[in-house]
N, C-alpha and C positions, 0 to 999 in steps of 0.2 A: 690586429690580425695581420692586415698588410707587412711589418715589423717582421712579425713570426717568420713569417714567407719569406721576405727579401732575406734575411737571416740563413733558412733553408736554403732557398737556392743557392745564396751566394756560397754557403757554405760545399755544397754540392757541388758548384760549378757547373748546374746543368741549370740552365734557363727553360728546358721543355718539361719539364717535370709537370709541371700542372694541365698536361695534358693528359694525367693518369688517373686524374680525379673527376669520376664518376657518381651523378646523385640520381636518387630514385626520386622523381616531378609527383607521385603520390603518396608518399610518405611525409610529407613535410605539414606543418601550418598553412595557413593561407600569409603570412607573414614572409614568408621565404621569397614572394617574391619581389616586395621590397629589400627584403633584404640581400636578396643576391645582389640587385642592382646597386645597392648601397657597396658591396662589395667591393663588384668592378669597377665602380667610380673611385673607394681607397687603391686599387691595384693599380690603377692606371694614374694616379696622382705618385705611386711611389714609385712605379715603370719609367715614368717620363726621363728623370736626371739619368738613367741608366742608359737611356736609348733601345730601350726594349719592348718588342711588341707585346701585345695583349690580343688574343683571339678567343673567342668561346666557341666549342661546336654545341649547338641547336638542335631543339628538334623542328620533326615538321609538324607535328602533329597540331590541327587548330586548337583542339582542347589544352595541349599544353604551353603552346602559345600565350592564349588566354590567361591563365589560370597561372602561368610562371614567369612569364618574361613584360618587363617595361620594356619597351621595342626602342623607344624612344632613345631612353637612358643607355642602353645598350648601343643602340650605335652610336651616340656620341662617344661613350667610352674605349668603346674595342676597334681595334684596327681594321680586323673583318670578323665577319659574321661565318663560320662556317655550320651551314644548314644541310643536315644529316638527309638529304632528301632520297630516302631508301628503304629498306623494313617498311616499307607502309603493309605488305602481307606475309603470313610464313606460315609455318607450318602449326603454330599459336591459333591461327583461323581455324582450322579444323577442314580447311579447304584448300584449292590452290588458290593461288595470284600473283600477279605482277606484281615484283621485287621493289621496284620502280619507275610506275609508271608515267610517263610525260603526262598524258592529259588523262581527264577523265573516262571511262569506257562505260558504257551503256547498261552494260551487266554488271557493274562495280556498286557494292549497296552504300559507302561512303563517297558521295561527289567532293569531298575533300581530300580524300587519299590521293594524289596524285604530285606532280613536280610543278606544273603550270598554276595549281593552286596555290601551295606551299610560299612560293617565290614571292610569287605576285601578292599576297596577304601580308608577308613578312613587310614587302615595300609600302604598301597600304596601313599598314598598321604601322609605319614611321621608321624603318631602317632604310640607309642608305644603298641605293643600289648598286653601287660603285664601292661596298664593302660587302657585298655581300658573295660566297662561293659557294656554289653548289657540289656539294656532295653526290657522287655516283658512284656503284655497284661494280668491280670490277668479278662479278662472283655470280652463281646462281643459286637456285636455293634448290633443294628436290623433296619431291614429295613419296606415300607409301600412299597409293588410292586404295579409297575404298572396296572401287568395282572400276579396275583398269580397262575392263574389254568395254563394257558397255558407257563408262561417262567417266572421261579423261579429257578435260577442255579445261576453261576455265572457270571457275569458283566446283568444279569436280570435290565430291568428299575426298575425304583423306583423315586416315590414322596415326599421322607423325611425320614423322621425315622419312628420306630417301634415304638412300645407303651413301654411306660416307665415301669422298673423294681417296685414288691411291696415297694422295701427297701430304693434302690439310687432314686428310682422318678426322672431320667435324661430320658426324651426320647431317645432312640437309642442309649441305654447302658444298660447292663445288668451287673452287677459282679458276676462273678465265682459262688457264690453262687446262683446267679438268677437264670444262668444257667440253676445248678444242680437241680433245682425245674422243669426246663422242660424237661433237657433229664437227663437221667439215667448215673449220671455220677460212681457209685460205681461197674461199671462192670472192 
């Protein structure tokens, strides 16, 4: 497999290519997650002579933590850990939430969804913390409530997403800069 790959890219001439490569963590065997790790350990065996980094982005999520990654084997292999520490809510809840929350909140029904937990497990469960990048949200998410007048806080029902930004045209997504066009972000 490795073969395959160094083949592609070099053929390619892009080394970032396998940053396009996207899997779904429930879809798979429970075998997959030896086998990823088996993976990254041939990629990073035929990366070496080339002088070429290996990075994986991660979830945060414990469940899939568990259930997919050898924490271990992964940081020995990868240069850094990029941990997607964001989407912990959206419009998928049927509610609102925080995008990315730092620690846990009171009224949050997952004590794991948050950035302070994510990080500090990932170290706990055997990655290097000095390979390890956090992932943040340069974006917001928006929601369509249910009952805007009367409960619009947090975990507020909601029936989808918010109307889409002028720029990104993604429903229930906003960038930074969309933001900035509704609140006053230069204070």
């Amino acid at each position: 497999m490795s073969r395959t790959i160094i083949l592609f890219l070099t053929a390619k001439q892009d080394t970032k290519i396998l940053n396009r490569i996207q899997v779904n963590c429930n879809a798979g065997p429970s075998s997959d997650k030896e086998g990823f790790s088996a993976w990254v350990s041939e990629l990073r065996v035929a990366f070496n002579p080339r002088g070429w980094l290996l990075s994986a982005a991660v979830s945060p999520s414990k469940t899939v933590i568990d259930s997919a990654y050898d924490v271990p084997s992964l940081s020995r292999d990868l240069d850094w850990i990029g941990v997607m520490s964001y989407d912990y809510h959206g419009h998928w809840d049927k509610k609102t939430g925080h995008v990315a929350p730092l620690y846990h909140h009171p009224k949050a029904e997952n004590e794991f969804f948050n950035v302070n937990y994510t990080l500090n497990y990932w170290i706990q469960m055997g990655a290097e913390p000095s390979k390890i990048i956090m992932g943040f949200p340069l974006y917001g998410q928006s929601f369509t409530l249910t009952d805007p007048i009367s409960n619009n806080g947090l975990n507020a029902p909601s029936s989808g997403t918010g109307l889409q930004g002028p720029f990104t045209r993604q429903s229930g997504f906003l960038a930074y800069y969309e933001v900035c066009l509704v609140v006053d972000c230069s204070r």
